[in-house]
C-alpha positions in Angstrom: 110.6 122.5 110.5 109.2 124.5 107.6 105.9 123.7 106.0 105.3 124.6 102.3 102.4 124.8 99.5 102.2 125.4 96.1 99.1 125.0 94.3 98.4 124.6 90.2 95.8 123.3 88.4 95.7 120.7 85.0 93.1 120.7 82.5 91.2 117.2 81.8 89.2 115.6 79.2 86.2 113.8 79.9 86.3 110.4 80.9 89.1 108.6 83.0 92.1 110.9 82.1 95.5 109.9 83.5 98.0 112.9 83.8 101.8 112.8 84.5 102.0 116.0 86.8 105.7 115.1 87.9 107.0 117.7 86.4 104.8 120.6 88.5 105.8 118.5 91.8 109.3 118.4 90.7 109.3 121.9 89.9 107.1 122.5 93.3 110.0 120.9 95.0 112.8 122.7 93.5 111.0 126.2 93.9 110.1 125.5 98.1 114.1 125.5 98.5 113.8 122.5 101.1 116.3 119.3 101.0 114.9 116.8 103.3 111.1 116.1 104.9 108.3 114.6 102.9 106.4 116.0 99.9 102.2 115.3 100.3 100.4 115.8 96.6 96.7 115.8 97.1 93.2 116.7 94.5 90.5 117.7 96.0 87.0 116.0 94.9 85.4 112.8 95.0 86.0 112.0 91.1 90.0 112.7 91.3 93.1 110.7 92.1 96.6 110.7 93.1 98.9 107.5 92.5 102.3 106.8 90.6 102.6 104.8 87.5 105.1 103.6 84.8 103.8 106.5 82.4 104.1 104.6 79.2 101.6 103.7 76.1 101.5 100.1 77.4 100.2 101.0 81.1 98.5 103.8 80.3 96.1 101.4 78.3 96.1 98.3 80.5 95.1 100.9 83.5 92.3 102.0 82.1 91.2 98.5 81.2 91.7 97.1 84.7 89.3 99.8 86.6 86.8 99.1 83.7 86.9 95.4 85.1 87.1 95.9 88.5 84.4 99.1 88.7 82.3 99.0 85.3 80.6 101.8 84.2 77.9 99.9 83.0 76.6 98.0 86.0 73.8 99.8 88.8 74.8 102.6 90.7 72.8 103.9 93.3 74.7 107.3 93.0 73.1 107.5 89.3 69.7 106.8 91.0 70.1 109.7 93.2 71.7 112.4 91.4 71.2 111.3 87.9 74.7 112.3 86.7 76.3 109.4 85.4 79.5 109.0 87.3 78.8 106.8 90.3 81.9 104.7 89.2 84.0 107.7 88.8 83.6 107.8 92.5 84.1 104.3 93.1 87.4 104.0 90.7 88.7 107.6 93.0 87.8 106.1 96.3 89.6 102.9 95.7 92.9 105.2 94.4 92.9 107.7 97.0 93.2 111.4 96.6 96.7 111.8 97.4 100.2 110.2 98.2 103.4 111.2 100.3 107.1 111.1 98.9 109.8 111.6 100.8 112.0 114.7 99.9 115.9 113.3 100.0 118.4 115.7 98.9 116.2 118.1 97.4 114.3 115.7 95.1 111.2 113.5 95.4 111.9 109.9 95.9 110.7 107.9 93.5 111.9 104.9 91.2 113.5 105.1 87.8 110.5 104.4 86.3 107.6 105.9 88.5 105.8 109.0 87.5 103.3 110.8 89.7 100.0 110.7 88.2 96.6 112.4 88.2 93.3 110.6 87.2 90.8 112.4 86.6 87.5 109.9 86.3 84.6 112.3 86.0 82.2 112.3 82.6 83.2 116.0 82.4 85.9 117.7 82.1 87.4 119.4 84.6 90.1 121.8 85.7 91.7 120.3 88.6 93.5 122.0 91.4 96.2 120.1 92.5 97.9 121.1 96.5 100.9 120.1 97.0 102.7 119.9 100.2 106.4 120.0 101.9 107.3 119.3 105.2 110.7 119.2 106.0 114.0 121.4 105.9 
């Protein structure tokens, strides 16, 4: 078994920002050489996250939307009472996300469906330069 990491970093704008960063993976994957095992894409940081999407207009405004329903900005956060910073339900929406997700490598590619991009969400107030690790195990 051979284990594998490349590492790049994206650019964010403040706020939630939603990034398709398949194309790094992809390109991740193609460079390590390996054909089968499993691919692990992780951000480091409270504030970040790792998921897959439909990248499209449509869902890339309804996503948005829903974590502003399910985690509002504007309610009480006790993180803002502490640190005074303004992003307790950046790392609420992150927590709920998760910072990472595994693939599996098949034949040299990631697996994923015709329509599903891997995306990074950045949900700080700031913005940020993220570092993004990704992963392979495998052959």
């Amino acid at each position: 078994m051979t284990v594998k990491e490349i590492v790049f970093t994206i650019k964010t704008s403040p706020g939630l920002d939603i990034k398709n960063i398949t194309p790094q993976v992809n390109e991740a994957v193609s460079g390590s050489g390996m054909k089968e095992g499993i691919v692990l894409v992780f951000v480091p940081g409270s504030t970040g996250a790792i998921t897959t999407i439909e990248y499209e207009p449509g869902l890339l405004e309804d996503f948005p939307r829903a974590l502003e329903k399910l985690f509002p900005k504007n309610i009480p956060y006790k993180h803002h009472e502490r640190w005074h910073d303004g992003n307790g339900h950046s790392h609420v929406r992150a927590s709920f996300i998760g910072p990472s997700i595994t693939i599996p490598l098949s034949d040299g590619e990631p697996t994923l469906g015709t329509w599903q991009q891997i995306i990074l969400c950045d949900m700080d107030v700031p913005a940020r330069e993220r570092e993004i690790i990704v992963k392979i195990v495998g052959e």
